[in-house]
C-alpha positions as CSV (number, residue, x, y, z in Angstrom):
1,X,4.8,-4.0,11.4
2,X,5.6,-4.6,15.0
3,X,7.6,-8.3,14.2
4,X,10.8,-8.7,12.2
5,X,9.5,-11.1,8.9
6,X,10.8,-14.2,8.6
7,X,12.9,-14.1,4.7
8,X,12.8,-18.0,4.3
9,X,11.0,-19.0,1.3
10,X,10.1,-15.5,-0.2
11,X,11.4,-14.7,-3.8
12,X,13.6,-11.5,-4.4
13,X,14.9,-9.9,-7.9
14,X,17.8,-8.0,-7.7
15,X,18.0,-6.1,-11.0
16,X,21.4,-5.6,-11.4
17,X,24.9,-6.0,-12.9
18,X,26.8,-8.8,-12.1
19,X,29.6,-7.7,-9.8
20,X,31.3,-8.6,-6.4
21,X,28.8,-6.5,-5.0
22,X,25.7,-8.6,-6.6
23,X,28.1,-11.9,-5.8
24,X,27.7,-10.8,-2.5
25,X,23.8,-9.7,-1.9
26,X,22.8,-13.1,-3.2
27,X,24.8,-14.7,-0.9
28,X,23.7,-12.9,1.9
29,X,20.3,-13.5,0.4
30,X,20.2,-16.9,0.1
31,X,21.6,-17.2,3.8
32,X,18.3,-15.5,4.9
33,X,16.3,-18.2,3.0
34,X,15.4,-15.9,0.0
35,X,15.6,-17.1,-3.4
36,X,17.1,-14.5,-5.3
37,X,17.8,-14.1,-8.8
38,X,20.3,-11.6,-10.5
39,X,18.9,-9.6,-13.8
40,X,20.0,-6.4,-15.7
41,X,16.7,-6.1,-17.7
42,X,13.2,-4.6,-17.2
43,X,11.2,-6.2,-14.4
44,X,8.0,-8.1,-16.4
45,X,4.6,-7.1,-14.1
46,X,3.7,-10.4,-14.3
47,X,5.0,-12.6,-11.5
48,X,6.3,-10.2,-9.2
49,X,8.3,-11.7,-6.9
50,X,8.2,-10.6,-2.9
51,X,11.0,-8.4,-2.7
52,X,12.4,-5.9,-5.8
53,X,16.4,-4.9,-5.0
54,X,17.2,-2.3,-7.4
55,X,20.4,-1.1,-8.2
56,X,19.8,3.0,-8.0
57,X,22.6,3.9,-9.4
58,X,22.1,2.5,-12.4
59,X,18.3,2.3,-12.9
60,X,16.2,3.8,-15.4
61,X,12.5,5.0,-15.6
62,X,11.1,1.3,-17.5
63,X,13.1,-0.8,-15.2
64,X,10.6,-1.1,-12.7
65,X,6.7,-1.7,-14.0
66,X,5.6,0.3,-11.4
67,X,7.1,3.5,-12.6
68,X,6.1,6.3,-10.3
69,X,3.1,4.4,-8.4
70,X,2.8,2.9,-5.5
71,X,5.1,-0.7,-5.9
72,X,3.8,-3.8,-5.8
73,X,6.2,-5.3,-3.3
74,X,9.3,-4.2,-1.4
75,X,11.6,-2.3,-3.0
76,X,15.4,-1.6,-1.5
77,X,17.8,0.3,-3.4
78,X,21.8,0.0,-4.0
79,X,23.3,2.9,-3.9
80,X,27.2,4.2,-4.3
81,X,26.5,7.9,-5.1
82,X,25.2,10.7,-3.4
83,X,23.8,12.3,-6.4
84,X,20.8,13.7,-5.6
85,X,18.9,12.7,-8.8
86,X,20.0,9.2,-8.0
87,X,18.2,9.5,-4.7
88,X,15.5,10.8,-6.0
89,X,14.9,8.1,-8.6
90,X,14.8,5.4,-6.0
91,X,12.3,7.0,-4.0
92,X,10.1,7.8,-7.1
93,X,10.8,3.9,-7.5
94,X,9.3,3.5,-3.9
95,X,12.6,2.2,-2.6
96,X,11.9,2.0,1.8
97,X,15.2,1.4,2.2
98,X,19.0,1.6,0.8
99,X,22.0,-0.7,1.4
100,X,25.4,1.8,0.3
101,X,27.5,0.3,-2.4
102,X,30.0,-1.2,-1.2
103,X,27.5,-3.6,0.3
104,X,28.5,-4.4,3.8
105,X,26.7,-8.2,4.8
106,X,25.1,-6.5,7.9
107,X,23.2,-4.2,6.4
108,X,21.0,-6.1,4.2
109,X,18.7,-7.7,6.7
110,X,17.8,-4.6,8.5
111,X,17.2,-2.9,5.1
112,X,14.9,-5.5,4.2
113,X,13.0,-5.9,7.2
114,X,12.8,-1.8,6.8
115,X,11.7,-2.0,3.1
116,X,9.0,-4.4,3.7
117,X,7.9,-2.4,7.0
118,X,7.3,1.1,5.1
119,X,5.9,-0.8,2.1
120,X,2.8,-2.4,4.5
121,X,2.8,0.6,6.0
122,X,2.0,2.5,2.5
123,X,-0.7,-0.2,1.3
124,X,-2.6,0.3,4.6
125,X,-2.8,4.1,4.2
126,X,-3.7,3.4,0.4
127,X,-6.2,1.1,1.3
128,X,-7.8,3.8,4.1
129,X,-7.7,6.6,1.8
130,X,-9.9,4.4,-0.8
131,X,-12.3,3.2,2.1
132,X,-12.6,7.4,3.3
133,X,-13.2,8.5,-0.3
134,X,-15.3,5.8,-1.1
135,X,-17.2,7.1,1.9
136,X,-16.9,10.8,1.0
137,X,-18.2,9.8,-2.7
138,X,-21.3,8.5,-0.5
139,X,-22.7,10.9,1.2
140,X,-24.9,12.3,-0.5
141,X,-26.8,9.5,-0.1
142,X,-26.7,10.2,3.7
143,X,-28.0,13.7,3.3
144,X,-30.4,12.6,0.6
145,X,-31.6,9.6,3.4
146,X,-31.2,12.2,5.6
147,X,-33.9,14.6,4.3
148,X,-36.0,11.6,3.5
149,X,-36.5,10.8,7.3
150,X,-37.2,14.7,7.7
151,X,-39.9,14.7,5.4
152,X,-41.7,11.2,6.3
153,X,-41.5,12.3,9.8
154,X,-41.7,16.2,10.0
155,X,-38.5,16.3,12.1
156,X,-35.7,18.6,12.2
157,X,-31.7,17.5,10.2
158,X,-30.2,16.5,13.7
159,X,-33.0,14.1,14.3
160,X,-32.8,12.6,11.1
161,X,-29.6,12.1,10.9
162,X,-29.3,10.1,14.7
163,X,-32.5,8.2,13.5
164,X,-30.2,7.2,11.0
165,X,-27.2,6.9,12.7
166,X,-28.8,4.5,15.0
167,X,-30.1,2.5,12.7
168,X,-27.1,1.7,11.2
169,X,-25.4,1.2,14.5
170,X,-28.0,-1.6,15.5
171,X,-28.0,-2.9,11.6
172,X,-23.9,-2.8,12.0
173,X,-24.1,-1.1,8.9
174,X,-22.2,2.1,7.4
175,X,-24.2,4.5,7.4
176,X,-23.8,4.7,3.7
177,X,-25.2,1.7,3.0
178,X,-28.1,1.9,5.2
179,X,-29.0,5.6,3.6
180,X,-28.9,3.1,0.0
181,X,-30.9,0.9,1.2
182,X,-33.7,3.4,2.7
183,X,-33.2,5.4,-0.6
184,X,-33.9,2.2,-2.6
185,X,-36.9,1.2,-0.6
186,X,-35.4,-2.0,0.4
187,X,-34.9,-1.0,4.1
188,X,-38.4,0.2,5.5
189,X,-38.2,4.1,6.9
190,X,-36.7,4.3,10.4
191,X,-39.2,5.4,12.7
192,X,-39.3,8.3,14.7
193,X,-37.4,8.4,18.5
C-alpha cells in the first residue's frame, strides 16, 4: 500500500466490552468517518464488516469466524497485557496491528492504516501463491506438450520447449494453457523454427 486509506464510510466491529476504553475507540472511530459498532459476542461470517478490532485480551478461539486462517478483513488488536499467549492469540487471529490498553487517541489511526496495509499485503501473496501452484499443478501438461512437439517434429527438449514458449508469447498465452490447447487438438501443432 503506498497511500494512507481514507476511513470515511467503511464499517468496523469492535468486539469488545463496554468500557472507557471502548467509549473511547468509537469515538475516535467515528471521528475518522468509520461506523463502528461495539459487541461482546461471536463475529457472524456473514456480513463482515471492513475493519475487525478485537479486544486480545479477552478473546477466545470462536470469536472470530476466521479462526486460524487467513482473515477476511483487517484485524487490530487491544491489548493491556504482555502475556505471551495473549500475543500469540491475536496474531493467530491475524491481528496486523495493536493499539495498548489504555488506548491513547493517537494511536488508532496509524494502527489502522497499518492493519489494513499487512492485510493487502497478505491477500496478494495468497493470491500469487494460488496463481504459482496453479501453474506448478500444470505442468505436466507443458512437458507432455513438450514431448508432443518432439515427436511431430523429430527435434530435441530445448527446441520443443522454445517452439512452445514462443507460441505462447505471440498467442499472449501461459504457457499452460497453450500446452492444453495443443494437447486437446484445439491449437494446431506449432511448427518447426
Amino acid at each position: 500500500m503506498r497511500e494512507t486509506p481514507n476511513f470515511t464510510g467503511w464499517q468496523a466491529m469492535v468486539l469488545h466490552r463496554e468500557d472507557g476504553n471502548a467509549e473511547k475507540l468509537i469515538r475516535q472511530l467515528r471521528l475518522l468517518g468509520i461506523y463502528a459498532t461495539l459487541q461482546w459476542a461471536p463475529l457472524p461470517a456473514v456480513a463482515l464488516p471492513d475493519l475487525v478490532i478485537v479486544d486480545a485480551d479477552q478473546g477466545w478461539d470462536d470469536l472470530l469466524p476466521w479462526n486460524g486462517e487467513t482473515p477476511a478483513c483487517p484485524v487490530v488488536a487491544l491489548l493491556g497485557s504482555e502475556a505471551p499467549g495473549r500475543i500469540a492469540w491475536a496474531l493467530a487471529q491475524g491481528a496486523g496491528a495493536i493499539i495498548a490498553k489504555p488506548i491513547a487517541t493517537s494511536a488508532i489511526y496509524p494502527a489502522l492504516v497499518m492493519a489494513v496495509s499487512i492485510h493487502q499485503e497478505r491477500k496478494a501473496t495468497a493470491e500469487k501463491l494460488q496463481y504459482l501452484e496453479e501453474r506448478v499443478r500444470l505442468r505436466p501438461l507443458v512437458h507432455a506438450a513438450v514431448e508432443k512437439l518432439q515427436a511431430a517434429h523429430g527435434i530435441d527438449e530445448e527446441s520443443a520447449y522454445a517452439i512452445l514458449r514462443n507460441c505462447a508469447m505471440r498467442r499472449r498465452l501461459p504457457m499452460e494453457q497453450i500446452s492444453a490447447f495443443i494437447l486437446a487438438g484445439a491449437e494446431p501443432l506449432p511448427e518447426a523454427g
